[in-house]
C-alpha positions in Angstrom: 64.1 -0.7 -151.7 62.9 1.2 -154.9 61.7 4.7 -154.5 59.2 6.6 -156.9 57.5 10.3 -156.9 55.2 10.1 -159.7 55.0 13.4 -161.5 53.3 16.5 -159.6 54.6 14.8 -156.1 58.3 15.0 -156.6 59.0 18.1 -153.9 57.4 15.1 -151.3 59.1 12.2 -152.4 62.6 14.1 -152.1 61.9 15.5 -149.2 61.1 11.7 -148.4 63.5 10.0 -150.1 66.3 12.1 -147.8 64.6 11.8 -144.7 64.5 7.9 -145.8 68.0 7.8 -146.7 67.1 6.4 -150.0 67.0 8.2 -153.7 64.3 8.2 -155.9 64.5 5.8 -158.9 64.0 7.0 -162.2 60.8 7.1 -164.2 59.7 7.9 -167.6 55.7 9.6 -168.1 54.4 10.6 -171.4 51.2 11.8 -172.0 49.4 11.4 -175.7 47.1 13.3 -177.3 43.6 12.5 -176.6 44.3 12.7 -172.2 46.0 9.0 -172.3 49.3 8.8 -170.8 51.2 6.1 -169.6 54.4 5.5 -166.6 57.5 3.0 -166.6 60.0 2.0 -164.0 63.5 3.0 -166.1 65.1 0.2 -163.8 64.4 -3.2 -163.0 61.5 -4.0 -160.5 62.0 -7.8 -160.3 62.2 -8.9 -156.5 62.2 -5.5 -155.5 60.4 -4.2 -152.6 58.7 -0.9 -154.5 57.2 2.0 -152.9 55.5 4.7 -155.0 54.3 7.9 -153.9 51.7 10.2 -155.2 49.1 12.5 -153.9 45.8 12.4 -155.0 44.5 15.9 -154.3 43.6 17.9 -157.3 45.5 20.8 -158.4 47.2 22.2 -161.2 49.1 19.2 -162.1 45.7 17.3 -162.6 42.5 16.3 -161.0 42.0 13.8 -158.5 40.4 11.6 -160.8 43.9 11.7 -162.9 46.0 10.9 -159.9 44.4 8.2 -158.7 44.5 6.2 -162.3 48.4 7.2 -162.8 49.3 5.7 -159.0 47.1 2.5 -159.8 48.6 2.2 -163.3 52.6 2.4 -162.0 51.3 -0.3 -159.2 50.1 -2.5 -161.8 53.5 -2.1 -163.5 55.6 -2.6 -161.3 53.4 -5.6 -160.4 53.2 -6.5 -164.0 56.9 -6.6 -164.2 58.2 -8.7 -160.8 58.0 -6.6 -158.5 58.2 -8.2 -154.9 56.2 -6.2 -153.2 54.4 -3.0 -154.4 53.3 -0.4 -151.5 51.1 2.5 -152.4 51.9 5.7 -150.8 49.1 8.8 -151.3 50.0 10.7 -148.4 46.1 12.8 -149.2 43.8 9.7 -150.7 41.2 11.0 -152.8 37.4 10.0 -152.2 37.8 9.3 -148.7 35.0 11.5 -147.7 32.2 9.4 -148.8 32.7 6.5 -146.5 28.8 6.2 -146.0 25.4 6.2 -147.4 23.9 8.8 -145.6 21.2 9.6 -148.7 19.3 7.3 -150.9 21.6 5.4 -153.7 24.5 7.4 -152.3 27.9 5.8 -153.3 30.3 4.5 -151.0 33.3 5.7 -152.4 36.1 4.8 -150.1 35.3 1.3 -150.7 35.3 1.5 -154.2 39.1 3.2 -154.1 39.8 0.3 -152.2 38.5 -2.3 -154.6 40.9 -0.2 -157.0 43.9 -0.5 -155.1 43.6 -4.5 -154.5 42.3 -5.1 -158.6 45.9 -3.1 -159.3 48.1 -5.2 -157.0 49.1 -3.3 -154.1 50.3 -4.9 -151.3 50.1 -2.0 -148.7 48.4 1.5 -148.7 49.7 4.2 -146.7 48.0 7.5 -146.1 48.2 10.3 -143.5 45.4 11.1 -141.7 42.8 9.5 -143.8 38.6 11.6 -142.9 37.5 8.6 -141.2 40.4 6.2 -140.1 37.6 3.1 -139.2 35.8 3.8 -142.4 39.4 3.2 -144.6 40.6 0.6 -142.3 37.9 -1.5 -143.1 37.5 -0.9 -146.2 40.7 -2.3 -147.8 41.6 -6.3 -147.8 45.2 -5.7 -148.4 47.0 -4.5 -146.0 47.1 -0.6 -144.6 49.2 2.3 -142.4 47.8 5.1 -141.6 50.1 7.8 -140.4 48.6 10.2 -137.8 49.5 13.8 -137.2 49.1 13.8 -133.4 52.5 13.8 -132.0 54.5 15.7 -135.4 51.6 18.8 -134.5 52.0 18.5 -130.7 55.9 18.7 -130.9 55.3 22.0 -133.2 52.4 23.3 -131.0 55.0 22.7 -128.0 57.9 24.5 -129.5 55.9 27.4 -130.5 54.1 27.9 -127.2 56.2 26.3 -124.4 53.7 24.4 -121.3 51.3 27.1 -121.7 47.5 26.1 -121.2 45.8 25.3 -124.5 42.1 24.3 -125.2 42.1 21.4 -128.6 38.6 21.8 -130.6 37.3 20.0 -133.0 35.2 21.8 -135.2 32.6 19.5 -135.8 31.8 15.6 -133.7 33.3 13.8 -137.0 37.4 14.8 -135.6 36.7 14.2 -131.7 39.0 11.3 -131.5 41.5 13.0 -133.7 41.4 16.2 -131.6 41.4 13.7 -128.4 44.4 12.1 -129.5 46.4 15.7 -130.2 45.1 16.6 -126.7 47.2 13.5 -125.5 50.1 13.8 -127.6 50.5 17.3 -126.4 50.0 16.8 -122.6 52.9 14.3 -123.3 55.1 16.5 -125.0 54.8 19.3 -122.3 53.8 17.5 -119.4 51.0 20.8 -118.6 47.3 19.4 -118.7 45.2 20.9 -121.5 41.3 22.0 -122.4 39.3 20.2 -125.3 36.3 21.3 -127.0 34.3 20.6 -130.0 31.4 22.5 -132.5 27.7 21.4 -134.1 28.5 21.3 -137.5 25.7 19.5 -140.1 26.0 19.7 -143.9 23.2 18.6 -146.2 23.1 19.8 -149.9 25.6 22.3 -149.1 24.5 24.0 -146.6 26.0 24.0 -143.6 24.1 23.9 -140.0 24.9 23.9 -136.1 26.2 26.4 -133.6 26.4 24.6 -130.3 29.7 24.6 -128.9 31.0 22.5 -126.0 34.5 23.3 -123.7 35.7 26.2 -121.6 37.8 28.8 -124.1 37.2 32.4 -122.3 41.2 33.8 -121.8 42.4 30.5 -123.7 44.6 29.9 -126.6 42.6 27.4 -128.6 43.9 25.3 -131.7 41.1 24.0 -134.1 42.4 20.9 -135.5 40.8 19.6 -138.6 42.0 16.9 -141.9 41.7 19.2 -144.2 41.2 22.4 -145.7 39.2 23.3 -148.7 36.9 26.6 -148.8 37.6 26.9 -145.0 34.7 27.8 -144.3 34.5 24.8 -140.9 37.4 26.8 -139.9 36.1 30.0 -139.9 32.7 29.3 -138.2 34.3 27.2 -135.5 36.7 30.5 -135.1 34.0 33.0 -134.7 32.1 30.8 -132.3 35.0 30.1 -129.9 36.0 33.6 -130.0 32.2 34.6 -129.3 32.6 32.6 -126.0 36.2 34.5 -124.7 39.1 32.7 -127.0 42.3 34.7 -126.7 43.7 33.4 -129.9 42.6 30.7 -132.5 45.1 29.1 -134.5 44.0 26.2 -136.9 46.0 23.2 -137.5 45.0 20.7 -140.5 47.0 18.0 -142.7 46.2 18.7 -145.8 45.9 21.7 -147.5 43.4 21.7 -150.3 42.6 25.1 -150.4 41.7 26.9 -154.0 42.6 30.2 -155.4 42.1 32.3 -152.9 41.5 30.6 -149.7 44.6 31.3 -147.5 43.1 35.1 -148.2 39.4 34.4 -147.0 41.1 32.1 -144.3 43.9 35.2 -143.0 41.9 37.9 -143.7 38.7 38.2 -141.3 40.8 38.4 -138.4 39.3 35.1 -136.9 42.6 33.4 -137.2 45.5 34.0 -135.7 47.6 31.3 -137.6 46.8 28.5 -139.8 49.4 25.4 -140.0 49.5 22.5 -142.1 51.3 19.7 -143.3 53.0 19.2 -147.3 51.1 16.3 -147.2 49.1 18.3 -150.9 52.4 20.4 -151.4 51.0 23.9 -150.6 52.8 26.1 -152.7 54.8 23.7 -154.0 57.7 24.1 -151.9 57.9 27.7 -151.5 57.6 30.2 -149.0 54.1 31.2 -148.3 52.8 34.7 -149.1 52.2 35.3 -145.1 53.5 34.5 -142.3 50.6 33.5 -140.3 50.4 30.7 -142.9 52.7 27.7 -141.8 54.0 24.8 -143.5 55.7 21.7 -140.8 57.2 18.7 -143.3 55.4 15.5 -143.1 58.3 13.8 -144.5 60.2 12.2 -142.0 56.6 10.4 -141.1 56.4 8.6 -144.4 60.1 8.0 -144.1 59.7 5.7 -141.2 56.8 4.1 -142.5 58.2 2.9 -145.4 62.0 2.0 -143.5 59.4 0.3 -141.3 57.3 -1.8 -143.6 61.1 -2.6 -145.7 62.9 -3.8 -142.4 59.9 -5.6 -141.6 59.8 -3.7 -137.8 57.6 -1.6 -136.0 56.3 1.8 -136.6 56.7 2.6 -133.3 56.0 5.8 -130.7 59.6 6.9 -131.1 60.4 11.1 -131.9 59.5 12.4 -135.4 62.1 14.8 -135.9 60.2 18.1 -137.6 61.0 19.7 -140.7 60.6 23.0 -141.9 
């Protein structure tokens, strides 16, 4: 097995790379004037099963857009120069939220990513919790893993809050199932029967729409569980409107933490939430400590980890214990 981080995802793939038991394998980027840049393995790819990780969320490192061309370029290498097998890893997979034509001569840009993916040679594409898991499933030929949150956020919801009652909510009817399934995971990790609940939520041009709310919250803790973050603003609402109806805290959970200057401040500082918790599935903060407490980070690491000892040792990626990581 051959390990890379492309650049701007090295804090992951260590994190990875340890949980995995594996290092990471050298690589050389330059970038040239102009915005062209270009990657190389610094060892030898031939027969090797190669796993390369990146995440495709924009940030200071580079735009999505930027990502996603050095990931497929490195597959191609590696492909390019013998590589056995090539496995892309983007634990946050850009343009996964247009999965549909839902205007006129809307693109469908999920399957385009995919095309991308299978013209650059990848064998396998992994991502954790992908916006629409039937959407990317069939969108790809090659083969795909998808890595759900469910049981690494029930384990953490567990150990913060013991068998308590809980009520799961989805902020809008697009994350039903995935709230369903952290209902689930949590009943099985404390054995205590909880609530679920969902929000209206409609977005056209912009502008968001919908207030009906389903699911009994008055004296409840409730825990929003969402993707992703990015102006929080799905948070939020579905925060006010569960507290409106009796909610005796709110904390948000979500995997991927896209948030721009300023958004852990609008998300903290209303008083609508009592915690928010992600994933460094986008590397929030880039390793360090966040600037408030109520702002959680749990390590997806050990996830990808067994994927990729998994799809190397040709076995299952079974039910079995994530172990959590601060």
């Amino acid at each position: 097995m051959l390990f890379f981080a492309l650049k701007g995802s090295e804090t992951l793939g260590r994190r990875v790379a340890e949980a995995a038991g594996t290092g990471l394998a050298p690589l050389e980027e330059r970038d040239f004037d102009g915005g062209e840049h270009k990657a190389r393995p610094m060892v030898s790819v031939r027969g090797r099963d190669v796993f390369v990780l990146h995440g495709l969320q924009g940030d200071a490192t580079g735009s999505a857009n930027d990502k996603l061309l050095r990931l497929l370029f490195f597959v191609a290498t590696c492909r390019e120069n013998g590589a056995a097998r090539v496995t892309a890893i983007a634990p946050y997979l850009a343009y996964s939220r247009k999965d549909r034509q839902t205007k006129p001569r809307d693109p469908v840009t999920t399957r385009y990513v995919a095309q991308l993916f299978e013209a650059a040679g990848s064998d396998v594409v992994v991502t954790v919790d992908v916006h629409n898991i039937m959407a990317f499933q069939n969108a790809f030929r090659c083969r795909t893993l998808h890595l759900a949150t469910d049981r690494l956020f029930a384990a953490d919801i567990g150990g913060r809050f013991g068998k308590g009652p809980m009520v799961v909510v989805s902020p809008d009817s697009g994350g039903v199932k995935r709230a369903q399934l952290l209902r689930e995971a949590l009943e099985a990790e404390t054995g205590a029967a909880m609530g679920f609940g969902f929000m209206e939520k409609r977005r056209s041009a912009g502008v968001v729409t919908g207030s009906l709310t389903a699911g009994d919250v008055d004296g409840q803790p409730v825990c929003i569980l969402d993707d992703m973050i990015c102006g929080g603003g799905t948070l939020l609402r579905a925060a006010e409107a569960f507290r409106g109806r009796g909610a005796a805290a709110v904390h948000a959970y979500a995997t991927h933490a896209l948030m721009a200057p300023g958004g852990l401040e609008k998300l903290l500082g209303g008083g609508l939430l009592d915690s928010v918790t992600v994933t460094d599935s986008a590397a929030p903060f880039a390793g360090q400590h966040p600037p408030d407490a109520r702002f959680r980070v749990v390590g997806c690491a050990p996830l990808i980890a067994r994927a990729m000892r998994a799809l190397h040792d040709g076995t299952s990626f079974d039910a079995s214990p994530i172990p959590l990581l601060p």
